[in-house]
C-alpha positions as CSV (number, residue, x, y, z in Angstrom):
1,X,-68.7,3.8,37.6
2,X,-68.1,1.4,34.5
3,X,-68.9,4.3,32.7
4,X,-65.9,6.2,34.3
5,X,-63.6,3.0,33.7
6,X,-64.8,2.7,30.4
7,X,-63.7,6.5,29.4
8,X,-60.4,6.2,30.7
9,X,-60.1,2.9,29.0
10,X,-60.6,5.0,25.7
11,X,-58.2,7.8,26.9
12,X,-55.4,5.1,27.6
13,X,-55.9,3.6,24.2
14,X,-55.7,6.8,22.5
15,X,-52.5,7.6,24.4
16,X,-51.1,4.0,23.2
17,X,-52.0,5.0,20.0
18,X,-50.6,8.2,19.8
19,X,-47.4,6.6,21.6
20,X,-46.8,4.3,18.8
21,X,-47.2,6.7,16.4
22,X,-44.3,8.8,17.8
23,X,-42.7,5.5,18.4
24,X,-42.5,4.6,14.7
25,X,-42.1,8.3,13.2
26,X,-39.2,8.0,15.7
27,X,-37.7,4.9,14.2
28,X,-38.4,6.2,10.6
29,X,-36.3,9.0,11.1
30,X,-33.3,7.0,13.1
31,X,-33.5,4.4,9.8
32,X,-32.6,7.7,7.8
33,X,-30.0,8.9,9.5
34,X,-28.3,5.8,9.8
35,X,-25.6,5.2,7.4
36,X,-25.5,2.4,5.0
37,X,-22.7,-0.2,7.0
38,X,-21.5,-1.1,3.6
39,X,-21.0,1.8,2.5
40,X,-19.1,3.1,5.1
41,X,-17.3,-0.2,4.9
42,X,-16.4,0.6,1.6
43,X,-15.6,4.2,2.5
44,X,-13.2,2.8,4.7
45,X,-11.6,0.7,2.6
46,X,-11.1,3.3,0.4
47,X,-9.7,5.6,2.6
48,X,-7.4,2.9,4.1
49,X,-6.2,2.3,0.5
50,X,-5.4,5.7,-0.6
51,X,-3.0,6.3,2.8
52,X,-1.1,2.7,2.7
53,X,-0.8,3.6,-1.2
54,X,0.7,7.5,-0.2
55,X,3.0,5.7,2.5
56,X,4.4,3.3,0.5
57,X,5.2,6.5,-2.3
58,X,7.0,8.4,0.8
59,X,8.9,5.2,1.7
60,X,9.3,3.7,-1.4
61,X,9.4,5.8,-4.4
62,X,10.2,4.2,-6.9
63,X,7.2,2.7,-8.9
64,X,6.1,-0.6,-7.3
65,X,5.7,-2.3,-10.8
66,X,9.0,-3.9,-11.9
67,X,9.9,-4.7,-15.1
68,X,11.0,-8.3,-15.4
69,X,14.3,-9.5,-14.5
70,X,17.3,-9.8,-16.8
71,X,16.7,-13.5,-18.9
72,X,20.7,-13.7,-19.0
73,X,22.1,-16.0,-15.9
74,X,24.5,-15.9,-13.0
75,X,25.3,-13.4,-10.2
76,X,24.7,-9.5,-10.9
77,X,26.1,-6.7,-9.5
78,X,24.3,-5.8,-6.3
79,X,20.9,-3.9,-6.8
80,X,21.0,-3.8,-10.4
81,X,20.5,-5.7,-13.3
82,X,23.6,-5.8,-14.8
83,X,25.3,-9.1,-15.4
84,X,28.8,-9.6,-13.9
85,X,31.1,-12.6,-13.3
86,X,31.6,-14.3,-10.0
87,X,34.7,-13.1,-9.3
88,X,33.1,-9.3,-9.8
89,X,30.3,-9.9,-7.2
90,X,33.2,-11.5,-5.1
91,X,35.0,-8.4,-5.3
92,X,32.1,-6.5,-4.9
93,X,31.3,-7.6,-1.8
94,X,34.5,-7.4,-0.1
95,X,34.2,-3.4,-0.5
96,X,33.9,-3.2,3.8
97,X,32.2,0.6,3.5
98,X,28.4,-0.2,2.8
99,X,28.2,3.9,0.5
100,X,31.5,2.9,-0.7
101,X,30.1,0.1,-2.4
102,X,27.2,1.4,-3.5
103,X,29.3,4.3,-5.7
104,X,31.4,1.6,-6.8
105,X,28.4,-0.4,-8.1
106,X,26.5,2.3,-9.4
107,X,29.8,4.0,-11.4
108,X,30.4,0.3,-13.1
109,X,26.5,-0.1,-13.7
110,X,26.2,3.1,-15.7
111,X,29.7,2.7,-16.9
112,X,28.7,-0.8,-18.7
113,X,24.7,0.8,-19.6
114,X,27.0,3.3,-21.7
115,X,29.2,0.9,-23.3
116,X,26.7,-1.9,-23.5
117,X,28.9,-4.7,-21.7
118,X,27.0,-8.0,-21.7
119,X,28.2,-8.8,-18.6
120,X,31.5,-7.1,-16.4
121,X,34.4,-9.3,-16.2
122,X,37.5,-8.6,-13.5
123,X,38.9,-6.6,-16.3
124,X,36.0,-4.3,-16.8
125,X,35.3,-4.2,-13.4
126,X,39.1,-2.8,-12.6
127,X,38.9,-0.2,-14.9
128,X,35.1,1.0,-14.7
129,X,35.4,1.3,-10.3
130,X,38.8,3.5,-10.6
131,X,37.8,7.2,-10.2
């Protein structure tokens, strides 16, 4: 009889043994196929980067690097960077049609790009906006 128990003894160990086995073939080949989490963090963040950077070019598409401001002071017409007087950015924003004033502005802005006006005056202003 302890023969009999002994036997099965030896069976059930070689089971165990051939259990772990399959046990750590089983977590060899899991650890494989597992992904690196840094690299898929990275992946991610890459991914995440590349859309925010294509939606901000299909809102926005203008370059997002600015050159620096104007070093001359005071008020400047609206959305550009050319200098005007008080009285100009007064008037300027009295014009009650928001597209209105925007052509105004942008007509007086290339107007005084052209003729290289330091800064409009009332004067300028007057005769640049008329169309």
């Amino acid at each position: 009889m302890t023969e009999r128990i002994e036997s099965q003894l030896v069976k059930l160990d070689e089971r165990l043994t051939r259990v772990e086995s399959m046990m750590a073939s089983l977590l060899e080949r899991i650890d494989r196929q597992r992904p690196d989490a840094s690299e898929a963090s990275d992946q991610i963040k890459e991914w995440v980067t590349q859309f925010v950077a294509m939606r901000l070019q299909q809102l926005v598409p203008e370059t997002c690097e600015h050159a620096a401001g104007p070093e001359a002071g005071g008020p400047y017409l609206a959305g550009t960077t050319v200098p005007c007087t008080d009285e100009v950015a007064h008037r300027v924003a009295r014009i009650p049609i928001p597209f209105v004033r925007q052509m105004v502005v942008r007509k007086v802005a290339d107007q005084a790009r052209k003729d290289q006006v330091g800064r409009v005056d009332i004067g300028y202003f007057e005769k640049a906006a008329t169309f």
